[in-house]
C-alpha positions as CSV (number, residue, x, y, z in Angstrom):
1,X,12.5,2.7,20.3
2,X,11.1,6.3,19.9
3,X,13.4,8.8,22.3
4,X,10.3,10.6,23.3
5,X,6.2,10.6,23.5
6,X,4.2,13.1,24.1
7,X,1.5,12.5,27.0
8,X,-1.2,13.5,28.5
9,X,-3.5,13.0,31.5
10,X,-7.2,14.2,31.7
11,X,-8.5,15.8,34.4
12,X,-13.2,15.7,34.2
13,X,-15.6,14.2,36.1
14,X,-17.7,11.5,34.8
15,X,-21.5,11.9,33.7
16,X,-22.8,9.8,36.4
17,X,-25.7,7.1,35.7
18,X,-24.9,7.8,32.2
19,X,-21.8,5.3,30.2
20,X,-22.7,6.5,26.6
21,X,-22.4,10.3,27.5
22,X,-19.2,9.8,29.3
23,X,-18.0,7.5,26.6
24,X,-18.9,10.7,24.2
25,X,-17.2,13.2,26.2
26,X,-13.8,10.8,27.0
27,X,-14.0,11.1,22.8
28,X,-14.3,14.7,22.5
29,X,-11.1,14.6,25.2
30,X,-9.1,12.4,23.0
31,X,-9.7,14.5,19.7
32,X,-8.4,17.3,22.2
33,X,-4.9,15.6,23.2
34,X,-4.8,14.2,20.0
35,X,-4.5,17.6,18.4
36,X,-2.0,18.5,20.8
37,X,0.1,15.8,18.8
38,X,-0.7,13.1,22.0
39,X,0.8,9.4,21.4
40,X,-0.6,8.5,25.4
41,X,-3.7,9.2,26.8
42,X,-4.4,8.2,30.5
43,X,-7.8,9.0,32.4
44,X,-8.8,9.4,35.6
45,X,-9.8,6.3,38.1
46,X,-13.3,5.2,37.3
47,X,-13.8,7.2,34.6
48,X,-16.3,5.2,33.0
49,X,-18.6,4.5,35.3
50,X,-18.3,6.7,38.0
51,X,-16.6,7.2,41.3
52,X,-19.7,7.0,43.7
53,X,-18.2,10.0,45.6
54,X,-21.0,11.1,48.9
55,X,-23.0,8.0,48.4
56,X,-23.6,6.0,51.4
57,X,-23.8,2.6,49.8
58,X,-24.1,0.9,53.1
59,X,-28.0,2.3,53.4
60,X,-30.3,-1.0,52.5
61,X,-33.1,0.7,52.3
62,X,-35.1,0.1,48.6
63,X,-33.8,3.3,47.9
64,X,-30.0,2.6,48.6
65,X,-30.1,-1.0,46.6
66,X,-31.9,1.1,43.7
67,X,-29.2,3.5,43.4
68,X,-26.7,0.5,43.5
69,X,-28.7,-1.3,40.8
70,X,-28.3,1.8,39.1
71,X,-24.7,2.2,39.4
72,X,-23.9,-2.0,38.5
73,X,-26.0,-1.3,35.7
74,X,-23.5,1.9,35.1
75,X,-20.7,-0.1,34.8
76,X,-19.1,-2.3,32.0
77,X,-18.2,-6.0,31.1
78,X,-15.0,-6.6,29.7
79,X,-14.6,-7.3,27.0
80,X,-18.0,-5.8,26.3
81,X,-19.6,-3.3,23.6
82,X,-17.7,-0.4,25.8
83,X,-14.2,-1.9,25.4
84,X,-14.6,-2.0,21.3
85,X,-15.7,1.5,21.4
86,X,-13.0,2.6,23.7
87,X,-10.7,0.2,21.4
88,X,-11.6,2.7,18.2
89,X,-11.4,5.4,19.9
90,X,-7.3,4.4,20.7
91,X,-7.0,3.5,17.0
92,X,-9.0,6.9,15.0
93,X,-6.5,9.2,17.6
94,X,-3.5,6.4,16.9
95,X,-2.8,6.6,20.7
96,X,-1.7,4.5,23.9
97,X,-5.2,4.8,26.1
98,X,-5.0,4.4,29.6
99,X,-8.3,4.7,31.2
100,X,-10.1,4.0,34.6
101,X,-13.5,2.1,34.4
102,X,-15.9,0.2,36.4
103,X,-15.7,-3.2,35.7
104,X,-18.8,-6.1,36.0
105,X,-18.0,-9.5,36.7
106,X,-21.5,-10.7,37.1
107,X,-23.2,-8.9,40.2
108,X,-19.8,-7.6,41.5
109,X,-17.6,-4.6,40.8
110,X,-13.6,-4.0,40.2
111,X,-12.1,-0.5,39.7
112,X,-10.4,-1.3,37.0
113,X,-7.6,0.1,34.5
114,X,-8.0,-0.7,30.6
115,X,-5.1,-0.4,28.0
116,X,-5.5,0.1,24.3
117,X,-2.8,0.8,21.8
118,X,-3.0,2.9,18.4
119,X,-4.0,0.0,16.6
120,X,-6.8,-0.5,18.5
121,X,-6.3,-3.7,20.1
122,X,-7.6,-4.0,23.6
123,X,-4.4,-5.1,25.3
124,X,-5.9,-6.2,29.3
125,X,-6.2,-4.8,32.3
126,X,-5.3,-4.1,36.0
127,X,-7.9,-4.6,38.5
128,X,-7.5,-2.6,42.1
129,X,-5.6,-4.8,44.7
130,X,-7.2,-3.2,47.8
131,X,-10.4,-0.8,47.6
132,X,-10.0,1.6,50.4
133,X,-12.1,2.3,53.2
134,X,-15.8,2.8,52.4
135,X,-14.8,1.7,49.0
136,X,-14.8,-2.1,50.4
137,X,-18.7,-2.0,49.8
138,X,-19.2,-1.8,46.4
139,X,-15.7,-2.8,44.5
140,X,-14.3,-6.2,45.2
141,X,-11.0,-7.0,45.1
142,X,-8.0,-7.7,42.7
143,X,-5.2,-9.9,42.3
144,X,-1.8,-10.0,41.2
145,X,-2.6,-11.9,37.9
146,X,-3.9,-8.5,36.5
147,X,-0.8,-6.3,37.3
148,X,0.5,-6.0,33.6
149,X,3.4,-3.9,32.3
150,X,3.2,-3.6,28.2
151,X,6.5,-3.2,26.2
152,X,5.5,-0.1,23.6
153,X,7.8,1.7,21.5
154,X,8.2,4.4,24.3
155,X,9.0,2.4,27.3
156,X,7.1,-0.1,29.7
157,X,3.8,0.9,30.3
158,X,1.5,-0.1,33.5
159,X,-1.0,1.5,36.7
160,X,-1.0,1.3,39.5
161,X,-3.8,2.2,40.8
162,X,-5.1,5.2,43.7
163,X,-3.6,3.8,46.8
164,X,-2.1,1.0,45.6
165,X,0.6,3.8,45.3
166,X,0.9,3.9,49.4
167,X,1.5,-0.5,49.2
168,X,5.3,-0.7,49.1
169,X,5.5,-4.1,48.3
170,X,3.3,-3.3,45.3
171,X,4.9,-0.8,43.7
172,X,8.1,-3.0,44.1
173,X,6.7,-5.6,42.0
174,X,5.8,-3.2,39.4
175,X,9.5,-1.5,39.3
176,X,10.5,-5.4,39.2
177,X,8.5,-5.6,35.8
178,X,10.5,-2.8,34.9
179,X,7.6,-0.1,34.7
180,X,8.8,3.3,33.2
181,X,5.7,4.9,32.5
182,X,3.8,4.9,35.8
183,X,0.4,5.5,35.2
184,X,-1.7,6.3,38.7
185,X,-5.1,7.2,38.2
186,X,-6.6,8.3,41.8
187,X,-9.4,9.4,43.4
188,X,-7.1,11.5,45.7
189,X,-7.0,15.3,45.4
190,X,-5.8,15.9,48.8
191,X,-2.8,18.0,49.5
192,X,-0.1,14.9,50.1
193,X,-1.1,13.4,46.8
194,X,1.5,15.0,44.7
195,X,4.6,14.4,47.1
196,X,3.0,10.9,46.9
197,X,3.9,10.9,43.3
198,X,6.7,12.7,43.3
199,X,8.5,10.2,45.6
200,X,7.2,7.2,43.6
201,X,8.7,8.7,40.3
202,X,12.2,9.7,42.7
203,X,12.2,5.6,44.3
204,X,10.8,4.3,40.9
205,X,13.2,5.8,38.8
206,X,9.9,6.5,36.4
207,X,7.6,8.9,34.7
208,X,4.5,9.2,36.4
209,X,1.4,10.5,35.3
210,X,-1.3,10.7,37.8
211,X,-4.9,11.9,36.1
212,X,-7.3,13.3,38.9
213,X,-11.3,13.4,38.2
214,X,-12.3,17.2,38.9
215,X,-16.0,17.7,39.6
216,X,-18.8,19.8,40.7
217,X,-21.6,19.6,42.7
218,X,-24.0,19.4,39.8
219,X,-22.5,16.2,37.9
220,X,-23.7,14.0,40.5
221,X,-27.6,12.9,41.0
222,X,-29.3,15.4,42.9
223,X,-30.3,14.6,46.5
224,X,-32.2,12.5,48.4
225,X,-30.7,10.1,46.1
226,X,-26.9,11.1,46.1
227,X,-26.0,13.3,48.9
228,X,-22.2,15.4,49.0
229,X,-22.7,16.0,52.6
230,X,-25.4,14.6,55.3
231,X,-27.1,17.8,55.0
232,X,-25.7,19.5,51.8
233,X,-26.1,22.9,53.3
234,X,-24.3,25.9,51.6
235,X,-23.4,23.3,48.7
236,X,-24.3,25.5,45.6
237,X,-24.5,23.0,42.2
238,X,-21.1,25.1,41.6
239,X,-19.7,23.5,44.8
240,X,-16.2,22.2,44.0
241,X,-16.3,18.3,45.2
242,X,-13.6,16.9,43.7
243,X,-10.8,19.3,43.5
244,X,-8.6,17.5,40.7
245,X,-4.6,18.3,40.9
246,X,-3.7,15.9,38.0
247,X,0.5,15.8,37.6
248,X,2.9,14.1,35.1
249,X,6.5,14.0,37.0
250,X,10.0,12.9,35.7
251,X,12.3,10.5,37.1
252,X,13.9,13.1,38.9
253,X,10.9,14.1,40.9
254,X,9.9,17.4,39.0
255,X,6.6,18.3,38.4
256,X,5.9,18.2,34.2
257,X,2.4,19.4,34.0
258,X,0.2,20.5,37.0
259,X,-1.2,20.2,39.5
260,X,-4.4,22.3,38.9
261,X,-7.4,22.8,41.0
262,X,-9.0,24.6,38.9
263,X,-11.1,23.4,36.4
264,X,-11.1,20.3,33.8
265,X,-8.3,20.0,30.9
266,X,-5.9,18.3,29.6
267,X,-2.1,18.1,31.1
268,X,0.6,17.3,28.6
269,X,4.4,16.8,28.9
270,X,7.1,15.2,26.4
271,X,8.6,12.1,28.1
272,X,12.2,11.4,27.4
273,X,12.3,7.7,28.7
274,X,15.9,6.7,26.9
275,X,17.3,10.0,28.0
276,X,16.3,10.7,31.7
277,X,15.5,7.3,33.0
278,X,18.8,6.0,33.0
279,X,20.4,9.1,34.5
280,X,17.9,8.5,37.3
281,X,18.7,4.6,37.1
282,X,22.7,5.7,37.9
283,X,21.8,7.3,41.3
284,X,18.9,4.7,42.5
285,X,17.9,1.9,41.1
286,X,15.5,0.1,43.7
287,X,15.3,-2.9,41.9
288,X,18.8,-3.4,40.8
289,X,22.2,-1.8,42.3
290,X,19.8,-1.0,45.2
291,X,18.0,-3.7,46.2
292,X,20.5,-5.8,48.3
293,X,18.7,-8.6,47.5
294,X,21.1,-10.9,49.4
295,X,19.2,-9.2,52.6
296,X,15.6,-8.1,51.3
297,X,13.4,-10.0,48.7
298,X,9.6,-10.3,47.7
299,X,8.0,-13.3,46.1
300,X,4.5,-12.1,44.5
301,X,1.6,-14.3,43.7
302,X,0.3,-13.6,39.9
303,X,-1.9,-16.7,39.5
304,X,-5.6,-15.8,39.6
305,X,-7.3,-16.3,42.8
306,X,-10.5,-17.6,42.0
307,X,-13.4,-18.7,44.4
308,X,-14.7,-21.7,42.3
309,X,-12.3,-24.4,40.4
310,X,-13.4,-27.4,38.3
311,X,-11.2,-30.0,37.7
312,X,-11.2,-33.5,36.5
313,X,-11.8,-36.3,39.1
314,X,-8.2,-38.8,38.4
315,X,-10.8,-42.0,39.8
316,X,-13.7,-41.0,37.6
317,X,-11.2,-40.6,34.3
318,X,-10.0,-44.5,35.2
319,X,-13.4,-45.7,35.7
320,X,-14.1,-44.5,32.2
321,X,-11.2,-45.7,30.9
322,X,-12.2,-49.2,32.8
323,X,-15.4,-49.2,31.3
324,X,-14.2,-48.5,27.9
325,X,-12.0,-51.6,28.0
326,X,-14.7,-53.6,29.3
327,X,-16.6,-52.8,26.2
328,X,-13.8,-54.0,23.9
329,X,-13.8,-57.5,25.5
């Protein structure tokens, strides 16, 4: 296993209402870090596809369901046309790809987490456990069957995803799968967010790279449509909306790269997984010499939790196998 890899988390908005333009500019971002000599790329939550940031998706009006069509029609299948792109993108960099998308399953929504590797395989994804607030309107919501950590030659890779990060009993389960490199894409650019990561990388005993969206006024639709504010007054298309703040933190708690409110760029830091993780591991190790397990414990459920099942009728399969006897007499 490598000692180090270098990493790096993008902070940009999306081009919203428009996949193949932000597919284009997540590529121009990738021949960026990948010049910076970047074996890990990780992208902000919804990347591709947008985060619908001051829309009111609750209005039914035509012209609320229009701009929804708009947005499902925004978003990608997976696997899908989108993935293999992304996919080639990971292998003409040779880098680990973290990114946030929009995922369709049919007429619904998952924010979603993909994960390529240099080769450009399409390794799976994480779908969001629990949208938040408004968010409950147009994502649905995941399961524990898509929580996956990835052995790579750097260390255990997974996401965890926005505020999933504030669900104790989920990031538990991911420090049970041993997660070293914590990847938390968010939506979040408020001023707790990065003494929320902070802690998780101090209780994790992980590095933690935490990629923020940073956007103005002008990459979103402009109103009626798509409205910042009810009234948008003194909101100039230079209006900072999404402030950004994107961080990579050790093990240890200390800030890497970022946070900057600023502008979009790229964040990069050299992760010593073999080095510093176990030094942090000898002080706290939540899921091990910590854990009093004879006390405290959590059971997770990782099958899929689906709303249709088919299955075989046991009577129907011996009145065929009746009937086929029957015919042999």
């Amino acid at each position: 296993m490598s000692s180090t890899v270098r990493a790096t988390v993008v902070q940009a908005s999306s081009i919203f209402y428009d996949t193949p333009a932000t597919l284009d500019k997540a590529e121009r971002f990738l021949k960026e870090a990948a010049a910076l000599g970047s074996q890990l790329v990780v992208f902000p939550e919804a990347f591709i596809g947008g985060y619908p940031r001051g829309y009111n998706f609750a209005d039914q009006s035509p012209r609320g369901k229009e701009s929804f069509r708009k947005y499902h029609a925004s978003a990608i299948n997976v696997p899908g046309p989108e993935v293999d792109r992304l996919a080639s993108m990971a292998a003409k960099y040779k880098v680990y790809l973290v990114t946030g998308v929009v995922e369709r399953d049919g007429y619904t929504l998952y924010c979603t987490v993909l994960f390529f590797d240099p080769e450009g395989n399409y390794l799976g994804k994480h779908r969001k456990l629990m949208p938040t607030y408004w968010e409950r309107l147009f994502w649905g919501f995941g399961d524990c069957s898509t929580t996956p950590v990835y052995d790579t030659p750097y260390g255990k890779l997974g996401s965890v995803i926005c505020w999933e990060n504030r669900m104790p009993l989920f990031r538990t389960a991911m420090y049970g799968k041993g997660i070293e490199i914590y990847c938390a894409p968010t939506a979040d650019s408020g001023d707790t967010w990065v003494a929320t990561m902070r802690h998780v990388a101090i209780e994790g005993g992980c590095y933690v790279l935490s990629p923020i969206q940073f956007c103005r006024r002008k990459d979103y639709p402009p109103p009626p449509e798509y409205l910042y504010s009810p009234t948008e007054e003194d909101v100039t298309p230079d209006s900072i909306v999404w402030a950004g703040g994107s961080v990579i933190i050790s093990p240890h708690g200390e800030i890497l790269a970022g946070p900057n409110y600023e502008g979009e760029g790229l964040f990069t830091a050299d992760l010593d997984v073999r080095g510093e993780i176990p030094k942090a591991k000898f002080q706290f190790d939540v899921v091990g010499h910590y854990s009093r397990a004879d006390v405290l414990s959590l059971t997770v459920n990782n099958r899929p939790l689906l709303p249709v099942t088919f299955t075989s009728s046991p009577s129907k399969i011996k009145d065929d196998e009746d009937m086929d006897e029957c015919k042999d007499i």
